[in-house]
PyMOL Python script that loads the backbone (N, CA, C, O; Angstrom):
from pymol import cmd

cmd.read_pdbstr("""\
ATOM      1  N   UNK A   1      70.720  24.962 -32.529  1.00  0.00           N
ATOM      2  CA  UNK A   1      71.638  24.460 -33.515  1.00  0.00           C
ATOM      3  C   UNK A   1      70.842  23.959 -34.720  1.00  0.00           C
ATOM      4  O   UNK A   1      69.908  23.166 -34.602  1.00  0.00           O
ATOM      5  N   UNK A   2      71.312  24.524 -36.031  1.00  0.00           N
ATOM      6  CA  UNK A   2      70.953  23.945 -37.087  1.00  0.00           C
ATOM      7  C   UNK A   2      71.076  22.569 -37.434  1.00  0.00           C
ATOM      8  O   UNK A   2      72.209  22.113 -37.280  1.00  0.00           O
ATOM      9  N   UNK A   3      70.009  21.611 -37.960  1.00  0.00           N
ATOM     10  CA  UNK A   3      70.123  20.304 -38.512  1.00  0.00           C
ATOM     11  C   UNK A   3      69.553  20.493 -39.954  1.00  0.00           C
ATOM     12  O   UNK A   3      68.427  20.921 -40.205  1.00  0.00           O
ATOM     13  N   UNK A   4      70.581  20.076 -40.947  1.00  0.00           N
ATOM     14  CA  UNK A   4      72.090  19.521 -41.089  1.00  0.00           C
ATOM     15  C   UNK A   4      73.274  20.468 -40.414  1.00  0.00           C
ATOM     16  O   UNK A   4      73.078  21.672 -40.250  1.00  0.00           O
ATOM     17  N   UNK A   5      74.291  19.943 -40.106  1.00  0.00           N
ATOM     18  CA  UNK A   5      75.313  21.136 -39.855  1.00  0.00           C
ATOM     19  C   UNK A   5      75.987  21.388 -40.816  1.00  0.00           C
ATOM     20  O   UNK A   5      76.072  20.575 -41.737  1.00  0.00           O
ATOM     21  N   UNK A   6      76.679  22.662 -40.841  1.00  0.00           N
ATOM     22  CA  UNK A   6      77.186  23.626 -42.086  1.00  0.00           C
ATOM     23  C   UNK A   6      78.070  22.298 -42.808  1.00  0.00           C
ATOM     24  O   UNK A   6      78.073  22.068 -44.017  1.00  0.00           O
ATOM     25  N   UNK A   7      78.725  21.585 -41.882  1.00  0.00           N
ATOM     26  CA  UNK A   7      79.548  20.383 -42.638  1.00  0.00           C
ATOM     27  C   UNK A   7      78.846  19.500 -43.125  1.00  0.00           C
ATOM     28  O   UNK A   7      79.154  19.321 -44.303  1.00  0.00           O
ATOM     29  N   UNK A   8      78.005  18.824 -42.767  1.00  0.00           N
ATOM     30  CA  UNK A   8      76.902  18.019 -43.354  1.00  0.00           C
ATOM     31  C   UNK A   8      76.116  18.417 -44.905  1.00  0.00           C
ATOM     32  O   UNK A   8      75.860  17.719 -45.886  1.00  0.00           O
ATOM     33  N   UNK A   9      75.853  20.053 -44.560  1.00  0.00           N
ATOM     34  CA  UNK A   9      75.304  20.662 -45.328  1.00  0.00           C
ATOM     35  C   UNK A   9      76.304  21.181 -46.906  1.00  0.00           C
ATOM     36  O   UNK A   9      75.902  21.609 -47.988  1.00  0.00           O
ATOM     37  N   UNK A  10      77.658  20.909 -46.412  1.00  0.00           N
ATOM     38  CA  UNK A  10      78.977  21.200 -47.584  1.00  0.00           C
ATOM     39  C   UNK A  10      78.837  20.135 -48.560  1.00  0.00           C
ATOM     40  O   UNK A  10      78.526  20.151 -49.751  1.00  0.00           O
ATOM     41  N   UNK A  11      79.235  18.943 -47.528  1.00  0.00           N
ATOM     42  CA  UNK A  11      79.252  17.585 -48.078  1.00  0.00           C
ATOM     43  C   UNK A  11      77.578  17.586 -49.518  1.00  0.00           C
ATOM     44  O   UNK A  11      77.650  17.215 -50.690  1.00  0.00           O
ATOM     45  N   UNK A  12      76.595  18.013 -48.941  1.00  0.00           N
ATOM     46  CA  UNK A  12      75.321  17.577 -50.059  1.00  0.00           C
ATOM     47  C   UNK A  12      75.436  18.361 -50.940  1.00  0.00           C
ATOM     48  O   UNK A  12      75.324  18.004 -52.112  1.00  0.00           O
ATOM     49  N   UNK A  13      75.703  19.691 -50.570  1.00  0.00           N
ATOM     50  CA  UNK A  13      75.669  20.628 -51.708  1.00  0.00           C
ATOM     51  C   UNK A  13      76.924  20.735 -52.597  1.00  0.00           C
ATOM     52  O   UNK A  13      77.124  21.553 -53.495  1.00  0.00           O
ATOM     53  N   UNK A  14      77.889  19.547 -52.082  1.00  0.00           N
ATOM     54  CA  UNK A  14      79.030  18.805 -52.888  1.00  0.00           C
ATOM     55  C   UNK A  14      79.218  17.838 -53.980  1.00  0.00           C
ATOM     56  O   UNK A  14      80.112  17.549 -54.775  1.00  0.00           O
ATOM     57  N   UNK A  15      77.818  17.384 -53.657  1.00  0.00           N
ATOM     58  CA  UNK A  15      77.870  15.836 -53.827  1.00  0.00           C
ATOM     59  C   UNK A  15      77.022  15.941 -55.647  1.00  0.00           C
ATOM     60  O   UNK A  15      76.758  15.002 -56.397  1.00  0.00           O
ATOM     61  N   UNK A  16      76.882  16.843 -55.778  1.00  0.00           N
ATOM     62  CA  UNK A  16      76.836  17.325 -57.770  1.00  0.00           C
ATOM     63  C   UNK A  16      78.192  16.758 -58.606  1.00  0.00           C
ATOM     64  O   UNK A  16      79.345  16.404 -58.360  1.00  0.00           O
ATOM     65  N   UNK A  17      77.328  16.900 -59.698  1.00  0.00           N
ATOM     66  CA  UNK A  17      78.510  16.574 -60.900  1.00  0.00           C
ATOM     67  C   UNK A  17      79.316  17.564 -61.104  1.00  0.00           C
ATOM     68  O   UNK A  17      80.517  17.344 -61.258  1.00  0.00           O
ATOM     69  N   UNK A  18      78.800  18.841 -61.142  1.00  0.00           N
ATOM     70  CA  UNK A  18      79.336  20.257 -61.756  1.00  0.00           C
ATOM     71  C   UNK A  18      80.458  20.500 -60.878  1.00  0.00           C
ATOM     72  O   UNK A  18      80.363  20.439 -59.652  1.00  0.00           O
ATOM     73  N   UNK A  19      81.604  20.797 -61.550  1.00  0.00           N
ATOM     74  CA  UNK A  19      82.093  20.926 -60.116  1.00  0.00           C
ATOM     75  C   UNK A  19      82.779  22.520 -60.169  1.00  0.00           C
ATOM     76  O   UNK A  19      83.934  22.681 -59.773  1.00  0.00           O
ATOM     77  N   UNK A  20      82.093  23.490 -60.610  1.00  0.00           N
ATOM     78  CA  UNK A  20      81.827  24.717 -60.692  1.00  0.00           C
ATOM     79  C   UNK A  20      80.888  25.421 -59.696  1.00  0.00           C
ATOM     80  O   UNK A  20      80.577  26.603 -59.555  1.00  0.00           O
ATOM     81  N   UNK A  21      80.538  24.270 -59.042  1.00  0.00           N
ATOM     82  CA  UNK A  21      79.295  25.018 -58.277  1.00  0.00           C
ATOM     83  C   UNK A  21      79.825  24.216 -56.993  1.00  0.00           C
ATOM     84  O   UNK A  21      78.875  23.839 -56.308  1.00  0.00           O
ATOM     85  N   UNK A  22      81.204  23.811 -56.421  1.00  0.00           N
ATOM     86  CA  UNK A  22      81.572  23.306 -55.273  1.00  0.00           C
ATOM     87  C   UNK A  22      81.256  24.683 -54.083  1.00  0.00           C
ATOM     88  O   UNK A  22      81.585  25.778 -54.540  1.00  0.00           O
ATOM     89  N   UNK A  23      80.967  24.695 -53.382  1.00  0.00           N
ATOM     90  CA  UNK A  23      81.233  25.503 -52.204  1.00  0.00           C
ATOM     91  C   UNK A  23      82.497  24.874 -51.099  1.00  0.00           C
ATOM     92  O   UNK A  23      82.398  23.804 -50.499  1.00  0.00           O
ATOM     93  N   UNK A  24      83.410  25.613 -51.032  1.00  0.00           N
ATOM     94  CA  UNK A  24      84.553  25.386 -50.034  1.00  0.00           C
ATOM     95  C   UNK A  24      84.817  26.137 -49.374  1.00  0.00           C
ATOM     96  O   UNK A  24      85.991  26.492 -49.271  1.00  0.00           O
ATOM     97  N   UNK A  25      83.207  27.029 -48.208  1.00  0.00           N
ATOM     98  CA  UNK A  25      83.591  27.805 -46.916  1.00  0.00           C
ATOM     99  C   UNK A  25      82.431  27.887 -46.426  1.00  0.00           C
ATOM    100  O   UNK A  25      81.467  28.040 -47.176  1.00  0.00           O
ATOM    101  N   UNK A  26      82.285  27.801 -45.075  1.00  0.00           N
ATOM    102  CA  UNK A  26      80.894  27.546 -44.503  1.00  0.00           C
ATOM    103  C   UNK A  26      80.151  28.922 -44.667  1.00  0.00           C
ATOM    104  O   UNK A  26      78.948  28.840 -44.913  1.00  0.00           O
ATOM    105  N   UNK A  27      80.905  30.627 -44.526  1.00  0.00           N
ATOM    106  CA  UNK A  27      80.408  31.664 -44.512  1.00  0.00           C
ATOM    107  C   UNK A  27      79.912  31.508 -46.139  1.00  0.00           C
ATOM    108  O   UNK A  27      79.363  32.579 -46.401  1.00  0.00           O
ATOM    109  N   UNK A  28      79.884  30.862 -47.020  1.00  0.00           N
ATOM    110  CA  UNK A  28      79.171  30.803 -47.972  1.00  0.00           C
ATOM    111  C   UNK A  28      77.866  30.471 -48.076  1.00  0.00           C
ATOM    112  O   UNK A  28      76.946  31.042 -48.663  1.00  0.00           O
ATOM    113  N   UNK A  29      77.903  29.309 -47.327  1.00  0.00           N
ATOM    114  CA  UNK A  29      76.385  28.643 -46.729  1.00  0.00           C
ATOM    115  C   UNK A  29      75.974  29.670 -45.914  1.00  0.00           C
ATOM    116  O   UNK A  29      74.788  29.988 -45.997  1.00  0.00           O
ATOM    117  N   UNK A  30      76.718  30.289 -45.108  1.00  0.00           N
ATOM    118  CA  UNK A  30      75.642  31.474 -43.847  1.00  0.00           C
ATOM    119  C   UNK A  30      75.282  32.179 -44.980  1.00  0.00           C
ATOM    120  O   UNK A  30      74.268  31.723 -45.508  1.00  0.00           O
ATOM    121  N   UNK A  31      75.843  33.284 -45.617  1.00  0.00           N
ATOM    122  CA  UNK A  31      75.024  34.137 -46.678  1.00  0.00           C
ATOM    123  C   UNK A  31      74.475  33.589 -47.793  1.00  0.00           C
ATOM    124  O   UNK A  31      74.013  34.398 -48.597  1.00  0.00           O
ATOM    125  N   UNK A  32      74.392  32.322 -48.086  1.00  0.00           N
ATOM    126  CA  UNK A  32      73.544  32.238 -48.787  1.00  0.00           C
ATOM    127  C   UNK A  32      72.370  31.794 -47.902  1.00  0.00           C
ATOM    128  O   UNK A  32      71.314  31.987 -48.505  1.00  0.00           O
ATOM    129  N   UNK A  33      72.221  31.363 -46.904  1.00  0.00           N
ATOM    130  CA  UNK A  33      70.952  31.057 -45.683  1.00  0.00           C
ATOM    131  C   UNK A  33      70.542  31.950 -45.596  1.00  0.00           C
ATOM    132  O   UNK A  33      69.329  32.014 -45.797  1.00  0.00           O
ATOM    133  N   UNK A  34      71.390  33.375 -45.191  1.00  0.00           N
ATOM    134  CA  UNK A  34      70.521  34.339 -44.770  1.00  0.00           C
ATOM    135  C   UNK A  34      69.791  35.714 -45.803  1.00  0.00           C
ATOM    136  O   UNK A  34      69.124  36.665 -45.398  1.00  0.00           O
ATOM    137  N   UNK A  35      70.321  35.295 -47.609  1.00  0.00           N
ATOM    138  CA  UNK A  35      69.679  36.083 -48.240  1.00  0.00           C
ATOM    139  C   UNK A  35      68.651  35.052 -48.794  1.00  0.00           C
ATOM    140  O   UNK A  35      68.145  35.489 -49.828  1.00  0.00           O
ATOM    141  N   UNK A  36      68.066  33.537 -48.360  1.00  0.00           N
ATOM    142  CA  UNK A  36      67.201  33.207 -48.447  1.00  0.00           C
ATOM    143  C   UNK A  36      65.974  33.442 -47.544  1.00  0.00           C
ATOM    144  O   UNK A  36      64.797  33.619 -47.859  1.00  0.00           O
ATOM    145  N   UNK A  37      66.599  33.393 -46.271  1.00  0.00           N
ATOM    146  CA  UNK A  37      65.664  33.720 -45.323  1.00  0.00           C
ATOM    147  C   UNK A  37      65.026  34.971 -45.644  1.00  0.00           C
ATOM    148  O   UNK A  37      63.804  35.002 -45.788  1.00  0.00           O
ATOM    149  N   UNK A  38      65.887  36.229 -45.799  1.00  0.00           N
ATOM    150  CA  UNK A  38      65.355  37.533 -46.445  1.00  0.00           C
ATOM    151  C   UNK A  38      64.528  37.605 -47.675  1.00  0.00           C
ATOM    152  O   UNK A  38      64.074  38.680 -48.068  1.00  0.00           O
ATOM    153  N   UNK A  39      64.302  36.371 -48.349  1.00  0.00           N
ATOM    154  CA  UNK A  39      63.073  36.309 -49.665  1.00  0.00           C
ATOM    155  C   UNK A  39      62.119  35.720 -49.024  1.00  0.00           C
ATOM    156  O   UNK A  39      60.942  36.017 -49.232  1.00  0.00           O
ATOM    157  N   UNK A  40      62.441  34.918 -48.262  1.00  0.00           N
ATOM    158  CA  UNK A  40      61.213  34.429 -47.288  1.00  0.00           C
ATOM    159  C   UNK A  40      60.630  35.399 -46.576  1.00  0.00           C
ATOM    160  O   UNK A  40      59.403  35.488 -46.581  1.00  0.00           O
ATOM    161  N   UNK A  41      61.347  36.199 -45.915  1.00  0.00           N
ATOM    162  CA  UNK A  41      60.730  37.328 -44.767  1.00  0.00           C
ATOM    163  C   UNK A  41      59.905  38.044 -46.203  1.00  0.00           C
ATOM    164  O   UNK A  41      58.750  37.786 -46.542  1.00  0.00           O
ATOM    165  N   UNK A  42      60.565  38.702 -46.687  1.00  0.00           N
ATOM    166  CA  UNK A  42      59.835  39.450 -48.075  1.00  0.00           C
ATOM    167  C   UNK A  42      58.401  38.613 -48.746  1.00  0.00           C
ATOM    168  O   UNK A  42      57.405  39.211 -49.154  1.00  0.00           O
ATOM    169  N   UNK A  43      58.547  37.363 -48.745  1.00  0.00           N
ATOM    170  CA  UNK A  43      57.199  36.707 -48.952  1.00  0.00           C
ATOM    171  C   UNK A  43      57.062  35.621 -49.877  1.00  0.00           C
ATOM    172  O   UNK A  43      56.039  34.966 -50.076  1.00  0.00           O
ATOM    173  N   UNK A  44      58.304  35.471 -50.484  1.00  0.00           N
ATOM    174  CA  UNK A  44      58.866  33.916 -50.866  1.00  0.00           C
ATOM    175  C   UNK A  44      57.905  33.116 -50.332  1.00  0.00           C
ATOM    176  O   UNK A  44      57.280  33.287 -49.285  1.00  0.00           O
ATOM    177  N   UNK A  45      57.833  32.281 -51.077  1.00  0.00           N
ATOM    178  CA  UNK A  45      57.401  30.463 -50.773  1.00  0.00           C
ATOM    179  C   UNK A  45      58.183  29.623 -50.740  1.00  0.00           C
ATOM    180  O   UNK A  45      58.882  29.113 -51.616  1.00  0.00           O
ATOM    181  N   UNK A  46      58.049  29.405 -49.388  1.00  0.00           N
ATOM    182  CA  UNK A  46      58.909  28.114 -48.929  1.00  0.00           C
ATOM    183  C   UNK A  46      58.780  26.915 -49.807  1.00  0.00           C
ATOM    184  O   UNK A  46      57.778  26.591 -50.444  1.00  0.00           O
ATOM    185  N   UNK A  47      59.968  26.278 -49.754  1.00  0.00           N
ATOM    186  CA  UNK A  47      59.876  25.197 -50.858  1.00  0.00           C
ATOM    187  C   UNK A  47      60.334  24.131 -50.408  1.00  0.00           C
ATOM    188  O   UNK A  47      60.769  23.348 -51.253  1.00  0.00           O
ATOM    189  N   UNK A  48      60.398  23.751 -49.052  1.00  0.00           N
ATOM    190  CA  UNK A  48      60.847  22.695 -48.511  1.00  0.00           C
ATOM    191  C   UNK A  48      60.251  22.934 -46.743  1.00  0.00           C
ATOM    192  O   UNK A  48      60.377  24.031 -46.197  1.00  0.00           O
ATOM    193  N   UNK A  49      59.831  22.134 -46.267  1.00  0.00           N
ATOM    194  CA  UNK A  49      59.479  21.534 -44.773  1.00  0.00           C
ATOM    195  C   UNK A  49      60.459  21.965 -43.920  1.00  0.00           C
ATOM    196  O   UNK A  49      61.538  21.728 -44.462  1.00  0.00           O
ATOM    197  N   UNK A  50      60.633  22.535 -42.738  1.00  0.00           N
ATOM    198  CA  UNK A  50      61.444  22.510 -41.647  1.00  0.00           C
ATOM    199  C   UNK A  50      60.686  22.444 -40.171  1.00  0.00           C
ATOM    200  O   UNK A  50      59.625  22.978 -39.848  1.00  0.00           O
ATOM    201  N   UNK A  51      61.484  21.701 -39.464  1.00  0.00           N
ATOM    202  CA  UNK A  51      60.423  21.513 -37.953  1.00  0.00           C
ATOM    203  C   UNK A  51      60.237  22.958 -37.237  1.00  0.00           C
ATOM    204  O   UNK A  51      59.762  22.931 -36.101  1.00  0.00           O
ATOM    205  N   UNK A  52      60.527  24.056 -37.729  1.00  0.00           N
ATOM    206  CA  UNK A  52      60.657  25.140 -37.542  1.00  0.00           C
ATOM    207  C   UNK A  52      59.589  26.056 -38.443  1.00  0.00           C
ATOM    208  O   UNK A  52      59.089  25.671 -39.501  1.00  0.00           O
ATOM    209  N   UNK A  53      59.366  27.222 -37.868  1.00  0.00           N
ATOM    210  CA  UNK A  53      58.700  28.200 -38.897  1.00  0.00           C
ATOM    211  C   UNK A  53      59.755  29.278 -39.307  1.00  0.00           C
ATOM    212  O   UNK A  53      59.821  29.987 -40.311  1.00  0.00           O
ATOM    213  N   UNK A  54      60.648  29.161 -38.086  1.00  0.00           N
ATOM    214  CA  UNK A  54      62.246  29.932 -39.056  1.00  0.00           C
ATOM    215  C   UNK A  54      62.289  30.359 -39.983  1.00  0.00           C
ATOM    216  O   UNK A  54      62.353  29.593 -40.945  1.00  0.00           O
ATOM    217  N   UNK A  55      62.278  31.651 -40.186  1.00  0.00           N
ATOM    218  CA  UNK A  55      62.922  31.609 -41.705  1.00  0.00           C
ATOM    219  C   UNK A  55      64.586  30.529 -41.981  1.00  0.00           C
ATOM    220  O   UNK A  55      64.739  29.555 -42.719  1.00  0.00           O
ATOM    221  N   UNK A  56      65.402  31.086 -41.229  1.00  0.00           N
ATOM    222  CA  UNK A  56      67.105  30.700 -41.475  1.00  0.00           C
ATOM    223  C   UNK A  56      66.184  28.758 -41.837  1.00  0.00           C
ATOM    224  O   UNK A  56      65.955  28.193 -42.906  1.00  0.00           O
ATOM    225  N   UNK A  57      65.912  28.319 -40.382  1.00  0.00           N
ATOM    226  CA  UNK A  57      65.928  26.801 -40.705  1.00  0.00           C
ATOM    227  C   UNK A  57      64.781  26.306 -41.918  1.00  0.00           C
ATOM    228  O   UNK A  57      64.622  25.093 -42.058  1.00  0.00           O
ATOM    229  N   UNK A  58      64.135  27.081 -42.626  1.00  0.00           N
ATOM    230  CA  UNK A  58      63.411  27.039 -43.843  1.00  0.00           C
ATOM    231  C   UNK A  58      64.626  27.330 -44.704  1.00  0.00           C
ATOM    232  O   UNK A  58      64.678  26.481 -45.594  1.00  0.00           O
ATOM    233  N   UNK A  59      65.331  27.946 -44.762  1.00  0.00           N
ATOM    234  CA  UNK A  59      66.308  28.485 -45.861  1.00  0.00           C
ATOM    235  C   UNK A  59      67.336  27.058 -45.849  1.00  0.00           C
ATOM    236  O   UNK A  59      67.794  26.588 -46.891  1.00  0.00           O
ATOM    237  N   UNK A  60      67.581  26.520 -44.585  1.00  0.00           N
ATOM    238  CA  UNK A  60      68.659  25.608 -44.291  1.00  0.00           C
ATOM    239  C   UNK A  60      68.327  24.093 -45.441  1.00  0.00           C
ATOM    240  O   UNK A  60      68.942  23.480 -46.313  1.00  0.00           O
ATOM    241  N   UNK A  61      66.905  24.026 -44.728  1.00  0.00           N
ATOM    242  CA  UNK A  61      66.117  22.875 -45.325  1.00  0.00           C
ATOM    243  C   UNK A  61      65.692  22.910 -46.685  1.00  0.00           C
ATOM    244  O   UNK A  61      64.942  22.039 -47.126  1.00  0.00           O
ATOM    245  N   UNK A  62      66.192  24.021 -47.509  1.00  0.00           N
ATOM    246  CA  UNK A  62      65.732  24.118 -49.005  1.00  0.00           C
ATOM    247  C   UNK A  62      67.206  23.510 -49.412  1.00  0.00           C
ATOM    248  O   UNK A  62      67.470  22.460 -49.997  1.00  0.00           O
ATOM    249  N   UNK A  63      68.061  24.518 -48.907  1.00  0.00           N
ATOM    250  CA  UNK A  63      69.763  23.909 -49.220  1.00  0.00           C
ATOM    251  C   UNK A  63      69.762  22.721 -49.479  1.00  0.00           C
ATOM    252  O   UNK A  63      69.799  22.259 -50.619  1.00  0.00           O
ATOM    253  N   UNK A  64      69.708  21.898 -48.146  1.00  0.00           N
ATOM    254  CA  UNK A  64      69.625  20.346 -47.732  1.00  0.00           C
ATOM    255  C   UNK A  64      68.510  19.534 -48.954  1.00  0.00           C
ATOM    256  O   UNK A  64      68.687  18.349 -49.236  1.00  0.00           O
ATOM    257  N   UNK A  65      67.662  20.152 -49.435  1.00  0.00           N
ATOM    258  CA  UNK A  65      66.513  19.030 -50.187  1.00  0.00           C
ATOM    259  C   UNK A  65      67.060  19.442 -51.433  1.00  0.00           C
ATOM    260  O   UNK A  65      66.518  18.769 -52.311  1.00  0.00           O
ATOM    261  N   UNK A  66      67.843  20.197 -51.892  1.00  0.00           N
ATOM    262  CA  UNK A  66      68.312  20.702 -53.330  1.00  0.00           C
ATOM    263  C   UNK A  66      67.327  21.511 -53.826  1.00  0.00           C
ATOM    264  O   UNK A  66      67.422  21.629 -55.048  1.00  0.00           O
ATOM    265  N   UNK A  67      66.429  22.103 -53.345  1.00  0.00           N
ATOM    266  CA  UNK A  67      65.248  22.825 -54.019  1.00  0.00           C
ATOM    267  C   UNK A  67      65.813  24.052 -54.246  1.00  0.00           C
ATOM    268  O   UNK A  67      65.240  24.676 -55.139  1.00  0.00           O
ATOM    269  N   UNK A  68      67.241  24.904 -53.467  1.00  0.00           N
ATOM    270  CA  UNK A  68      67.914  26.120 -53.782  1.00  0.00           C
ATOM    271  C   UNK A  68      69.680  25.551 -53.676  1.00  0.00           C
ATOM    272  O   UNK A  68      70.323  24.861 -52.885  1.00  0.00           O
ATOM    273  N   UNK A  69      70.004  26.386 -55.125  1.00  0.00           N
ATOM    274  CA  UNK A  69      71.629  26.346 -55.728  1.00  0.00           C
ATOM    275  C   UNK A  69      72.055  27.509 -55.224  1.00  0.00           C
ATOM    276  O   UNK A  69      71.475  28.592 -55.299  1.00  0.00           O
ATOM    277  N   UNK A  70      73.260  27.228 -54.619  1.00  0.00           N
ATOM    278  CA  UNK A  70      74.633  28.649 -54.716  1.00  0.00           C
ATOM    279  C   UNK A  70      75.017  28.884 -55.967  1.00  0.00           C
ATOM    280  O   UNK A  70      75.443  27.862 -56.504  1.00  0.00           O
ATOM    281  N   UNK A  71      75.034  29.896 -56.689  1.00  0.00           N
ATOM    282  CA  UNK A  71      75.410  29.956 -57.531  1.00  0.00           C
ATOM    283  C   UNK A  71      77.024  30.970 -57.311  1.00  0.00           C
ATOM    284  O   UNK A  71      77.177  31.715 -56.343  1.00  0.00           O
ATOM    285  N   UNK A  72      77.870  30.824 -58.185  1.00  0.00           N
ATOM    286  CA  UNK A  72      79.360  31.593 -58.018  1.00  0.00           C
ATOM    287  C   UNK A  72      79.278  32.611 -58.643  1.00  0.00           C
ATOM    288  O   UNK A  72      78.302  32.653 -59.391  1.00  0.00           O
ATOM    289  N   UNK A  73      79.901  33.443 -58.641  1.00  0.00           N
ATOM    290  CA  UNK A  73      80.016  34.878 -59.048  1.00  0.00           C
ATOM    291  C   UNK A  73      80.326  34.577 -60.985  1.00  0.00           C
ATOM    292  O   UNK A  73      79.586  35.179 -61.763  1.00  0.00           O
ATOM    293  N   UNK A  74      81.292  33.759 -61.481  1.00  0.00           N
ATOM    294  CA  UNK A  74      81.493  32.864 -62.603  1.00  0.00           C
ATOM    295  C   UNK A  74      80.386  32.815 -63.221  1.00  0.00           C
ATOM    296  O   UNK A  74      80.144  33.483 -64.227  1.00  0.00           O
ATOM    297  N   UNK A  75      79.333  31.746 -62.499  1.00  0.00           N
ATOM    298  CA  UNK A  75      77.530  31.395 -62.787  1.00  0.00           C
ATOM    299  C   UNK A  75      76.914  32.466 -63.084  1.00  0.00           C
ATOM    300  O   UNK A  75      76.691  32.638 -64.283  1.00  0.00           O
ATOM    301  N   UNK A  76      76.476  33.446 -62.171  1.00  0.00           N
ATOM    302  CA  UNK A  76      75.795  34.703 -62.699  1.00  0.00           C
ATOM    303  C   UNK A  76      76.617  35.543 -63.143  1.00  0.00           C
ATOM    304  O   UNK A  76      77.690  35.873 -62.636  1.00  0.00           O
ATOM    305  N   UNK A  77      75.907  36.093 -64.565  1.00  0.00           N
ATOM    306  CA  UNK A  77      76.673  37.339 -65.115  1.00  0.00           C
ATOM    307  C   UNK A  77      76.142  38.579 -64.693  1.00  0.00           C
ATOM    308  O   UNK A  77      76.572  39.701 -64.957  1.00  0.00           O
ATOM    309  N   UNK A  78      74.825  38.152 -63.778  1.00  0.00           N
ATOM    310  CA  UNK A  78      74.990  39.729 -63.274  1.00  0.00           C
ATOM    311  C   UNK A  78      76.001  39.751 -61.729  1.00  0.00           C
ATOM    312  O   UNK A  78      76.440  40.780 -61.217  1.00  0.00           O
ATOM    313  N   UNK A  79      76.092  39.115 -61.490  1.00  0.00           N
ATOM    314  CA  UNK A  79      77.550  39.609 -60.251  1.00  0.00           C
ATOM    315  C   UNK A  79      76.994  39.296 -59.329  1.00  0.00           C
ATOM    316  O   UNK A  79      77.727  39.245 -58.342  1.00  0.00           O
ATOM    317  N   UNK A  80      75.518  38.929 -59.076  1.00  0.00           N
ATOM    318  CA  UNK A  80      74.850  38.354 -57.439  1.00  0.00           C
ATOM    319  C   UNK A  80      75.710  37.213 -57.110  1.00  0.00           C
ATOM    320  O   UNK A  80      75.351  36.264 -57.808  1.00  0.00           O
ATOM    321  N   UNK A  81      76.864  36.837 -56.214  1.00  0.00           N
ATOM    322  CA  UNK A  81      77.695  36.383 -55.768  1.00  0.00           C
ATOM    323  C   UNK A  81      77.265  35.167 -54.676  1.00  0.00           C
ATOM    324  O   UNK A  81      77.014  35.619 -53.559  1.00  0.00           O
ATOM    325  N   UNK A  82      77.146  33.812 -54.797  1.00  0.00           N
ATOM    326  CA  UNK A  82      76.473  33.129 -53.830  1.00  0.00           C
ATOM    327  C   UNK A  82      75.349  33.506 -53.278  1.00  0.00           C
ATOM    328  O   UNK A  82      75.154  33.376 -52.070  1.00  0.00           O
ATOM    329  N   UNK A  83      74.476  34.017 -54.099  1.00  0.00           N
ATOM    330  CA  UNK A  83      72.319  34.704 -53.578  1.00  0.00           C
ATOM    331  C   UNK A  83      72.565  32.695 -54.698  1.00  0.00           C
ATOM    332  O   UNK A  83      73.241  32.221 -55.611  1.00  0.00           O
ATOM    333  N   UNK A  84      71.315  32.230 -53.591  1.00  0.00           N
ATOM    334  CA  UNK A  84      70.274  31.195 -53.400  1.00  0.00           C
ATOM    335  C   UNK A  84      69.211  31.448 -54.598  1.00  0.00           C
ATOM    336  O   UNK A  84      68.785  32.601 -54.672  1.00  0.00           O
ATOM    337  N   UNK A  85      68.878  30.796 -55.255  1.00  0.00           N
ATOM    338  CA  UNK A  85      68.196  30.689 -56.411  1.00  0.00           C
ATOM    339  C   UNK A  85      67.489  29.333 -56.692  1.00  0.00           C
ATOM    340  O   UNK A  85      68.088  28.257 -56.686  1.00  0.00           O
ATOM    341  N   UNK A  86      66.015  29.497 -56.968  1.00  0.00           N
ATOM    342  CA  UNK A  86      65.046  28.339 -56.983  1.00  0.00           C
ATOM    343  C   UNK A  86      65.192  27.566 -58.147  1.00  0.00           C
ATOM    344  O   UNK A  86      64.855  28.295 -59.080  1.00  0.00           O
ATOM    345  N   UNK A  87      65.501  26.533 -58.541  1.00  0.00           N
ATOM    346  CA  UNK A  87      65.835  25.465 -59.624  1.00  0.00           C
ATOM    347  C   UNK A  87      64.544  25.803 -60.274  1.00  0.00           C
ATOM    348  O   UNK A  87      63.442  26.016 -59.769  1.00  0.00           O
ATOM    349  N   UNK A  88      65.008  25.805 -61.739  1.00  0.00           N
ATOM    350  CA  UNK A  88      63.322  25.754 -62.780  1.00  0.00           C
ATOM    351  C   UNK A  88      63.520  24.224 -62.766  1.00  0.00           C
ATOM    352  O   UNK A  88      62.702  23.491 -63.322  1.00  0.00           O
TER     353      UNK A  88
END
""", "prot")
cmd.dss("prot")
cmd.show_as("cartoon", "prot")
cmd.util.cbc("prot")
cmd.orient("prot")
């Protein structure tokens, strides 16, 4: 089991001003976990600690520290739809 849980994990990635960038479905958080994990497998740098070498619980723990945004289909104009993206 993942720590934070997907609800835990709603609530932080809630807790912004913008409120364009709310997420309101957990399968949002799974694909965006798992096309992070897939930049990781590809050779990404992890950008946050997990008690794991996981990719998924590396992807989980970037979510959770704010180091990666969901962005909405709205947000990007090229159409990548909730893909995980590293804050400049």
């Amino acid at each position: 089991m993942l720590k934070p849980a997907y609800t835990e994990l709603m609530e932080i990635l809630n807790s912004g001003e913008n409120v364009d960038t709310k997420v309101t479905s957990r399968y949002t958080i799974v694909i965006a976990a798992a096309k992070r994990a897939r930049q990781l497998l590809d050779g990404a740098e992890p950008l946050a600690k997990a008690p794991s070498d996981k990719t998924v619980s590396i992807a989980i723990n970037e979510m959770a520290d704010g180091k990666v945004t969901i962005l909405t289909r709205k947000q990007d104009a090229a159409g990548r739809a909730d893909e995980p993206y590293e804050e400049e």
